[in-house]
C-alpha positions in Angstrom: 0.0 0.0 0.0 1.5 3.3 -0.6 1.0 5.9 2.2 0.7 9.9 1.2 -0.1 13.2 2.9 -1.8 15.8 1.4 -2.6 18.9 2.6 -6.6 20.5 1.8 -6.8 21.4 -2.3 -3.6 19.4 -3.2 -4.0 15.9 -5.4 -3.2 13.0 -6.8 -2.8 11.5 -9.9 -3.7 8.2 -10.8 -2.7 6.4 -14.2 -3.0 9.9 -15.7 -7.1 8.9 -15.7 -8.0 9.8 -12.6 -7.3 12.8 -10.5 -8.4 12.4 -6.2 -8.5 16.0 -4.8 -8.3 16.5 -0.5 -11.0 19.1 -0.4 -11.8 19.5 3.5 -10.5 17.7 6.8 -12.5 18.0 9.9 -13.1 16.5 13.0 -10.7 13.6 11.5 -13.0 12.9 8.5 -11.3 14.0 5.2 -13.5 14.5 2.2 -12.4 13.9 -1.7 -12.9 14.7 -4.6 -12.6 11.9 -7.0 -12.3 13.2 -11.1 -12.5 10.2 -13.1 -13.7 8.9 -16.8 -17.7 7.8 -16.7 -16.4 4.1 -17.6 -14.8 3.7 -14.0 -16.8 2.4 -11.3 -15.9 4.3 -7.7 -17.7 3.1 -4.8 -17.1 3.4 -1.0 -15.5 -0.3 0.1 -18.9 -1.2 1.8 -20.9 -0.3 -1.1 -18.8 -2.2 -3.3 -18.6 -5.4 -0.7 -22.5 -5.2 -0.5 -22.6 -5.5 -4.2 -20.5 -7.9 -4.4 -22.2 -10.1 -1.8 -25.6 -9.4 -4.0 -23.7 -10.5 -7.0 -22.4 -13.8 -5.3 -26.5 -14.2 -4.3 -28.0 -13.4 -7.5 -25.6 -15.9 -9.4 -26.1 -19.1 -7.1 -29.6 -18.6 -7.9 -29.3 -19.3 -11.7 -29.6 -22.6 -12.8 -26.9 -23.0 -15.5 -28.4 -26.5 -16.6 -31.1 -24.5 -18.4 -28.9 -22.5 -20.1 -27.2 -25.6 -21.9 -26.5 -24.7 -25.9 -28.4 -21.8 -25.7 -27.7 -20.0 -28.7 -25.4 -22.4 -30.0 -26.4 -24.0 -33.3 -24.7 -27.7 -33.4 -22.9 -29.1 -37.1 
């Protein structure tokens, strides 16, 4: 993991794609501001875990023995 300190207004750049701005600290909460392309997901870690978990859920559920050669023609 690499570990920086910013100060309020300074950045970083990320893969020249995404640019994470400190904009206010307070009370030991720091809030960003994250300036990334439309095609990259960003979610909060518990967000992302909860969709993940919904994911994991939603597949178990399918039976794949339905889907056997759908939409494949055989020769």
């Amino acid at each position: 993991m690499l570990v920086l300190s910013r100060k309020e207004g300074e950045k970083i750049i990320i893969d020249d794609k995404i640019k994470v701005t400190v904009l206010e600290t307070e009370n030991g909460q720091v809030q960003l501001g994250i300036d990334a392309p439309k095609s990259i997901e960003i979610h909060r870690e518990e967000v992302y875990r909860r969709i993940e978990e919904e994911n994991m859920a939603a597949s178990s559920k399918v039976d794949l023995s339905k889907l056997s050669g759908f939409g494949l023609k055989e020769k």
